[in-house]
KEKE-3310 file (N, C-alpha, C; in steps of 0.2 Angstrom, whole numbers, plus 5000, padded with zeros to 4 digits):
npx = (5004:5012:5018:5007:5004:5014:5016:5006:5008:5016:5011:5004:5010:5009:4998:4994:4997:4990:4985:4989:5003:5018:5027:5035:5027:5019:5010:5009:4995:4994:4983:4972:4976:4976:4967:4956:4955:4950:4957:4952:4955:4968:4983:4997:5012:5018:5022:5017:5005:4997:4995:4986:4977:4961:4956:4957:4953:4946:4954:4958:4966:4973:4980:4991:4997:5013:5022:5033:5033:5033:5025:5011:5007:4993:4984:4972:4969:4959:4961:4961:4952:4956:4962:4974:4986:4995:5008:5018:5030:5033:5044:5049:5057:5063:5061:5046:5033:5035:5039:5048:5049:5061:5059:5057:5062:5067:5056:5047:5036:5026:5010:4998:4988:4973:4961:4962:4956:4944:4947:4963:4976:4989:5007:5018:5035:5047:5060:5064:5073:5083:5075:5064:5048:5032:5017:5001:4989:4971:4966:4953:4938:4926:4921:4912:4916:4916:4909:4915:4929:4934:4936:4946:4956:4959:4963:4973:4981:4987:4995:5006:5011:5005:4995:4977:4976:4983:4975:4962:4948:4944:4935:4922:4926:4917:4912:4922:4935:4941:4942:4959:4968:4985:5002:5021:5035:5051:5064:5065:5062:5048:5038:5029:5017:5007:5000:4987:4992:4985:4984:4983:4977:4977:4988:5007:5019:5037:5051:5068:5080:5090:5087:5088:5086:5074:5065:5068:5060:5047:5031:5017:5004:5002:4995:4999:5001:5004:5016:5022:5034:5046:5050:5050:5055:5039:5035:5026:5026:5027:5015)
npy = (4994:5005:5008:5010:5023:5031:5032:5037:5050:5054:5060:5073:5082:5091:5100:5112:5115:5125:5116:5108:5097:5100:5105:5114:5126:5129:5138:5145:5142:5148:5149:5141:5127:5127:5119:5106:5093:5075:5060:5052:5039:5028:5022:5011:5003:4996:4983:4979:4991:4985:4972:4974:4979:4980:4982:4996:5013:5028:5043:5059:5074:5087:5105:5117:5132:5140:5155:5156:5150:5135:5118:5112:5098:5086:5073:5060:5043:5030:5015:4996:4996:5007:5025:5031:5045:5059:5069:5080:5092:5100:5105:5118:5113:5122:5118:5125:5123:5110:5100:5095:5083:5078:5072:5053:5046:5054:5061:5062:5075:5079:5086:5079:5083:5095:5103:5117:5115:5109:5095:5087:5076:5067:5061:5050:5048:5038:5031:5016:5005:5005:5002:5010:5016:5019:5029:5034:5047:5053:5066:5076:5089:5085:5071:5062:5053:5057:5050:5053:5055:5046:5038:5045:5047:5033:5031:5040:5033:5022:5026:5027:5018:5009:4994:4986:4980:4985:4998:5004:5012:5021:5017:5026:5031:5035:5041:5037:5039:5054:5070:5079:5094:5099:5104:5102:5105:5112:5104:5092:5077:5065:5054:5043:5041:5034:5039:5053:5070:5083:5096:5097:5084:5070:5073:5074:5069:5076:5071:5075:5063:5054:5046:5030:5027:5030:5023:5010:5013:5017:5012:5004:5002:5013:5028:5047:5062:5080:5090:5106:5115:5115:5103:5094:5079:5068:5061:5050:5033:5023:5007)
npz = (5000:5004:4994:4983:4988:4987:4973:4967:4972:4963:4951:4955:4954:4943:4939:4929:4915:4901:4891:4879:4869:4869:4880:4881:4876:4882:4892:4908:4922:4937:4946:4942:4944:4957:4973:4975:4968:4959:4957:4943:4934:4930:4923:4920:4923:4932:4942:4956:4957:4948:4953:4962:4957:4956:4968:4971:4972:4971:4971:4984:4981:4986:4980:4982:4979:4982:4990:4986:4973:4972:4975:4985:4990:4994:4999:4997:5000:5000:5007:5009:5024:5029:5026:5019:5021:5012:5009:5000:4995:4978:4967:4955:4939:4932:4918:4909:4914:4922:4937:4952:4964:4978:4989:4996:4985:4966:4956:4941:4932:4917:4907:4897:4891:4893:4898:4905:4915:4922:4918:4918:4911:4917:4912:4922:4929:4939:4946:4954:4963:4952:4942:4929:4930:4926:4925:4919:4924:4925:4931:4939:4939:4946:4951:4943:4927:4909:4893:4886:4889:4897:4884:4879:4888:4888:4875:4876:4884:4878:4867:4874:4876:4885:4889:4887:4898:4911:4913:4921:4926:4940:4954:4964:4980:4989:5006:5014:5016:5020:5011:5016:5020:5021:5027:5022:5030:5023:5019:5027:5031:5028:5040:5045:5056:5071:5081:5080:5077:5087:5084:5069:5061:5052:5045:5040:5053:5054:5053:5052:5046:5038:5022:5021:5035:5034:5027:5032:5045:5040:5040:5031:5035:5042:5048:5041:5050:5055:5060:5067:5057:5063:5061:5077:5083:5085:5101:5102:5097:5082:5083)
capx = (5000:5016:5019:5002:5002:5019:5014:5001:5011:5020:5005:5001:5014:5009:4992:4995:4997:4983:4983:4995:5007:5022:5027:5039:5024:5014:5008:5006:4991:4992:4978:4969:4979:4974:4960:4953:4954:4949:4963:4948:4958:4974:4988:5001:5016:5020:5020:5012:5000:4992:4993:4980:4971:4954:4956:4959:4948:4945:4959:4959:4972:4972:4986:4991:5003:5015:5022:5041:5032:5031:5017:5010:5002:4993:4980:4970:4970:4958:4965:4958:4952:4958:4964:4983:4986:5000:5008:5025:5031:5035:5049:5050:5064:5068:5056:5042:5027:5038:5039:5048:5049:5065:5055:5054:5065:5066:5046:5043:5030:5020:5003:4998:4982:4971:4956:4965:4952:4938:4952:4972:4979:4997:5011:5024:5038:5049:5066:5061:5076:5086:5069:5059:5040:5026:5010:4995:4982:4967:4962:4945:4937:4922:4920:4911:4920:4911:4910:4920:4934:4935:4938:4951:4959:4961:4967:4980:4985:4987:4998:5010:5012:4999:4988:4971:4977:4986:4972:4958:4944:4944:4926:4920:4926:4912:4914:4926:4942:4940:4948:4960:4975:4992:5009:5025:5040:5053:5071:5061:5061:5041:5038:5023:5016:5000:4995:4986:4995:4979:4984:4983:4975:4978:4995:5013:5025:5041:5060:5077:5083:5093:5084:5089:5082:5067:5064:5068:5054:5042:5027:5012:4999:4999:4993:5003:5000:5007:5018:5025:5039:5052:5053:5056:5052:5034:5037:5022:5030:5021:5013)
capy = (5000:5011:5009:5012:5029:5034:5030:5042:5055:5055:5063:5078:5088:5097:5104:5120:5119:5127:5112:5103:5092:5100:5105:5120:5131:5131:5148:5142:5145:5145:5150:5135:5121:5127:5117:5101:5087:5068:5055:5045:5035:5027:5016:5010:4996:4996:4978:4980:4994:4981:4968:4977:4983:4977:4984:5003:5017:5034:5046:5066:5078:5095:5109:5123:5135:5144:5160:5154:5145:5128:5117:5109:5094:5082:5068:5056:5038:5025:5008:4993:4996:5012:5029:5035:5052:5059:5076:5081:5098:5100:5112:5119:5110:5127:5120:5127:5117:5105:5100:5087:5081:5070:5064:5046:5047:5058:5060:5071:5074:5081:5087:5079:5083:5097:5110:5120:5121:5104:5090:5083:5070:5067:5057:5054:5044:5038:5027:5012:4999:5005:5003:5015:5014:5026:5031:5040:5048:5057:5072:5078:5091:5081:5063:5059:5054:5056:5043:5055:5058:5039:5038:5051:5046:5025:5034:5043:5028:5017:5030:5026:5009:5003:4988:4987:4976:4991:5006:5006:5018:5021:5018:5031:5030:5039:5046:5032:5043:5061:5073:5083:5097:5099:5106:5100:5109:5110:5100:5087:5070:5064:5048:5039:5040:5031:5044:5058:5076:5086:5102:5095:5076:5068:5075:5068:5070:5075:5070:5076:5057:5049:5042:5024:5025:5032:5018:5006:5014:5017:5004:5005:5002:5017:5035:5051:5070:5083:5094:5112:5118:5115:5096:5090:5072:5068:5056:5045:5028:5016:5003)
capz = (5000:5003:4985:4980:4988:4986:4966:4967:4973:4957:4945:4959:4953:4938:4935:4928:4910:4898:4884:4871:4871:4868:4886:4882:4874:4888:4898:4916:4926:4945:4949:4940:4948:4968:4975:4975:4963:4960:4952:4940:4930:4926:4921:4926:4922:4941:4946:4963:4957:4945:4957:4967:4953:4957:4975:4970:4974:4968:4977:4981:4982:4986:4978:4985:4977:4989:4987:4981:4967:4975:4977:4991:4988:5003:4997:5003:4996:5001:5005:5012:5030:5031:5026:5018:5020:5011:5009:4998:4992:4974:4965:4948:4936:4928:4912:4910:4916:4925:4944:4954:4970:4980:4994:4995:4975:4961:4954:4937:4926:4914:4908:4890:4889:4898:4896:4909:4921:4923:4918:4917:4910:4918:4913:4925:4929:4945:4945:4960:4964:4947:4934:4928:4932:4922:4926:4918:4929:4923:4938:4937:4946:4949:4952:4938:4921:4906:4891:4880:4894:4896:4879:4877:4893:4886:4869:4877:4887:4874:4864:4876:4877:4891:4887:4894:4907:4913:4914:4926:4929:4947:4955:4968:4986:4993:5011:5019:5015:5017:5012:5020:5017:5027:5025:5022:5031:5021:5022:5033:5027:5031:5044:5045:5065:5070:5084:5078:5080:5092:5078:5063:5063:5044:5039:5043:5056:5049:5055:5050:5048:5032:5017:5023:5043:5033:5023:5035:5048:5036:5039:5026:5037:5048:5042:5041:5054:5052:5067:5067:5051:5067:5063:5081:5082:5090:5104:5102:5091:5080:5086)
cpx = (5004:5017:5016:5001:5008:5018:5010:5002:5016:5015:5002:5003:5016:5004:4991:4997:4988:4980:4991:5002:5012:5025:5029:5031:5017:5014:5006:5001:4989:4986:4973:4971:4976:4965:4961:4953:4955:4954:4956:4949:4964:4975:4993:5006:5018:5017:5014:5005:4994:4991:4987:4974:4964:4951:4956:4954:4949:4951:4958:4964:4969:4980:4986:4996:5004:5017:5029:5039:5031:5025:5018:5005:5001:4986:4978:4968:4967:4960:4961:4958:4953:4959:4970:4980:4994:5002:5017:5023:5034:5040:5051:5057:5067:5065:5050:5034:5030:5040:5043:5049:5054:5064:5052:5057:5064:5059:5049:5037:5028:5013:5002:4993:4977:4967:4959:4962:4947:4945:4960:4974:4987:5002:5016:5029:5043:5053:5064:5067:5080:5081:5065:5052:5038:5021:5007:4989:4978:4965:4957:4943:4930:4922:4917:4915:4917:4911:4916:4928:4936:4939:4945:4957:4963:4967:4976:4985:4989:4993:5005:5013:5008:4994:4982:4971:4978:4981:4965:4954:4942:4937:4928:4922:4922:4913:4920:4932:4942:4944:4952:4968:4980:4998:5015:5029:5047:5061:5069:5060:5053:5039:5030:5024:5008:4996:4995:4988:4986:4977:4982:4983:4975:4984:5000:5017:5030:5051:5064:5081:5086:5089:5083:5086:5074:5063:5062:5062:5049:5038:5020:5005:4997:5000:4999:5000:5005:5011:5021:5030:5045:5057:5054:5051:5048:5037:5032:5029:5026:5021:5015)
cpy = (5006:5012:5012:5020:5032:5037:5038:5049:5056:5062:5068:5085:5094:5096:5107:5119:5121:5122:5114:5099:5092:5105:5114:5123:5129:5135:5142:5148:5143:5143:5143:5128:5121:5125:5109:5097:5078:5066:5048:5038:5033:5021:5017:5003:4995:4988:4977:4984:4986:4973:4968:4981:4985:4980:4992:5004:5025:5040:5052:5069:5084:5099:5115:5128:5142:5150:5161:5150:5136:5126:5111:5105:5090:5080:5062:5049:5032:5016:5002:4992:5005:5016:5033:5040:5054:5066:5076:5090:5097:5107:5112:5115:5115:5125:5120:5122:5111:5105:5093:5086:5077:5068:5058:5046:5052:5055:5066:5067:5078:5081:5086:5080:5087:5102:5117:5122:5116:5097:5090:5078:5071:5062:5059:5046:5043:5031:5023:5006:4997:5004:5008:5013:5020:5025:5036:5040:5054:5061:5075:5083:5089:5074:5060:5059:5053:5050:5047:5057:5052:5036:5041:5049:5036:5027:5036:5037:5023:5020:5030:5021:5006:5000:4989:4984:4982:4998:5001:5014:5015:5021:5023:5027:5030:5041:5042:5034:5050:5065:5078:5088:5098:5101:5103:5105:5107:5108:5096:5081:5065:5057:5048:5039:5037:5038:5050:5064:5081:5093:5102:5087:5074:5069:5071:5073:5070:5076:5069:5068:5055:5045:5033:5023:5028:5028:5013:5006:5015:5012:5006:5005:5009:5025:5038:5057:5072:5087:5100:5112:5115:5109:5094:5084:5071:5062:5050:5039:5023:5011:4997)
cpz = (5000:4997:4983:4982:4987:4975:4967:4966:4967:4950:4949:4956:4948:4933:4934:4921:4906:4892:4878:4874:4872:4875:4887:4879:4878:4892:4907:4922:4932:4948:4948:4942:4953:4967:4975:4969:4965:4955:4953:4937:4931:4924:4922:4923:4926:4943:4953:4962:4953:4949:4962:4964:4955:4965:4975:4968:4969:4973:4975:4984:4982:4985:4981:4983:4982:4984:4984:4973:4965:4974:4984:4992:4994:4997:5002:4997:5000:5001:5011:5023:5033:5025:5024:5017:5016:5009:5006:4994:4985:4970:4959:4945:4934:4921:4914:4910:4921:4931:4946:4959:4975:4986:4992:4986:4973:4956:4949:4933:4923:4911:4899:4888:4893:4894:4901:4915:4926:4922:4915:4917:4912:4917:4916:4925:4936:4942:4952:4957:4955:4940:4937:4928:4926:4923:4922:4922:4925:4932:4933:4942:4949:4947:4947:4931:4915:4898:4888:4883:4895:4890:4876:4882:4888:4880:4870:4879:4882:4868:4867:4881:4883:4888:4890:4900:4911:4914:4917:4927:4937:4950:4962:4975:4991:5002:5016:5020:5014:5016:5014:5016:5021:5023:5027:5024:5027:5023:5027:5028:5033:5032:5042:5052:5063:5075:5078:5080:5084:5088:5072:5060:5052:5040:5043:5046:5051:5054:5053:5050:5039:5029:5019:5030:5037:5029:5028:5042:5046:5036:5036:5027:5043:5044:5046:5045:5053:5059:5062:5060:5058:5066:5069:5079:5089:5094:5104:5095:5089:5082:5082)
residu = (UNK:UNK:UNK:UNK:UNK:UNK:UNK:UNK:UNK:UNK:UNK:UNK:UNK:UNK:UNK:UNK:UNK:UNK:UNK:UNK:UNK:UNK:UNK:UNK:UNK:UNK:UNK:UNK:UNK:UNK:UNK:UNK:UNK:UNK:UNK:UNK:UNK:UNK:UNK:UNK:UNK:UNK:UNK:UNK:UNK:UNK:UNK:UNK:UNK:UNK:UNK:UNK:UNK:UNK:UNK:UNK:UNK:UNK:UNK:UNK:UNK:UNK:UNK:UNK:UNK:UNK:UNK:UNK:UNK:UNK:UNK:UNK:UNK:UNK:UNK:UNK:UNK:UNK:UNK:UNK:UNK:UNK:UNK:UNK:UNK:UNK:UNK:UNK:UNK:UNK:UNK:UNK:UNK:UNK:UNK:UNK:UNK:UNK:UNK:UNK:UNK:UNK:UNK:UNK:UNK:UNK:UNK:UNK:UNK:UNK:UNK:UNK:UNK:UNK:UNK:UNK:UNK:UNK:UNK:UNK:UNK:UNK:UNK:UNK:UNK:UNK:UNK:UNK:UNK:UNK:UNK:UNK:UNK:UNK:UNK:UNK:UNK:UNK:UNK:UNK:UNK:UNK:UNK:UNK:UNK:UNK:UNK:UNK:UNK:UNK:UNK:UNK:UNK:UNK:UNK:UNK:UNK:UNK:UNK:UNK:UNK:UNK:UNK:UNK:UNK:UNK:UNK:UNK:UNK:UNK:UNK:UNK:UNK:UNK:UNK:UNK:UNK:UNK:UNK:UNK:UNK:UNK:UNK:UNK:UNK:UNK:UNK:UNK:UNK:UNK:UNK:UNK:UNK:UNK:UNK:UNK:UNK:UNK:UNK:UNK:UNK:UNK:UNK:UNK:UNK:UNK:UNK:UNK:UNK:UNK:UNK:UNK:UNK:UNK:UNK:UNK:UNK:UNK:UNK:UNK:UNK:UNK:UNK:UNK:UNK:UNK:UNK:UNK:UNK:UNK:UNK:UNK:UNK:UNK:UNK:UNK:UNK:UNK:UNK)
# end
């Protein structure tokens, strides 16, 4: 399930073009990415993700654009019994429309397909255990997908190289995962806690520790809160 959210987090980080495919002539609109969006669809060559195909829900995310130019992504992802919450900060690459992220690896992506306003087609990619993984996700800003969005969505998919085995329309979660927004502080490498912070209940504790303890603590079953920009380390410990 860590995979499956961490994956997810890959397609968060760049919906802000206005349409077309060629990435450089695209104008970026902030203002249009912030808010709330549903991930209806995808695909996916990710072992694991398609191992759990049949099991995957409709996930939302909220965007927040800072005032350095960042974004502030935090989602909530339905999984069996429970809840992931997940929260990363994303940072321009210097091309225009492009963001990436090196929490938990190096995540890019871009936007091939967009109205600029109602939906987002995002291809992205993530280097995992020395291979490259690829994902397409459709963002919607309503839960519903329509035939011709289905349609255009599969197309895309298939245009680059996904079978049908490989894409999935996401059915609705309805109210079992709600969702919520949170802040990442930055230069904090982001823990999984099981208790909830009393401030800010859904987001992730975050502690100054090496990529390597951060892996090795990391357990898939217990959600993420969030504490202060300070970093100190919450003292509660997973169960």
């Amino acid at each position: 399930m860590r995979t499956m959210g961490l994956s997810l987090g890959l397609v968060l980080l760049c919906l802000l073009c206005t349409g077309a495919e060629d990435l450089g002539a695209v104008e970026l609109d902030m203002s249009k990415i912030a808010g709330k969006w549903y991930i209806t669809a995808m695909a996916t060559d990710s072992e694991s993700y398609l191992q759990k195909k049949d099991q995957l829900k409709m996930a939302m995310t909220s965007i927040e654009v800072l005032g350095d130019g960042d974004l502030n992504v935090s989602f909530a992802i339905p999984t069996p019994g429970q809840c992931m919450r997940l929260v990363s900060i994303y940072k321009p690459t210097g091309v225009l429309g492009q963001y990436y992220s090196s929490d938990r690896g190096y995540k890019t992506a871009q936007v091939v397909d967009t109205d600029g306003k109602t939906y987002a087609v995002v291809f992205a990619t993530r280097v995992k255990d020395g291979k490259t993984l690829h994902a397409l996700r459709l963002y919607s800003k309503t839960r519903e997908v329509s035939p011709r969005m289905a349609v255009l969505f599969r197309k895309l998919a298939r245009q680059r190289s996904f079978t049908n085995d490989m894409i999935v329309m996401l059915p609705t979660q309805g109210e079992r995962c709600p969702h919520v927004r949170c802040r990442l502080a930055g230069g904090c490498s982001c823990q999984v806690m099981q208790d909830p912070h009393p401030e800010a209940p859904g987001c992730c504790f975050l502690i100054p520790l090496p990529s390597s303890v951060v892996k090795a603590l990391t357990h898939p079953l217990l959600l993420q809160h969030s504490v202060s920009p300070s970093c100190q380390i919450n003292n509660s410990s997973p169960q």
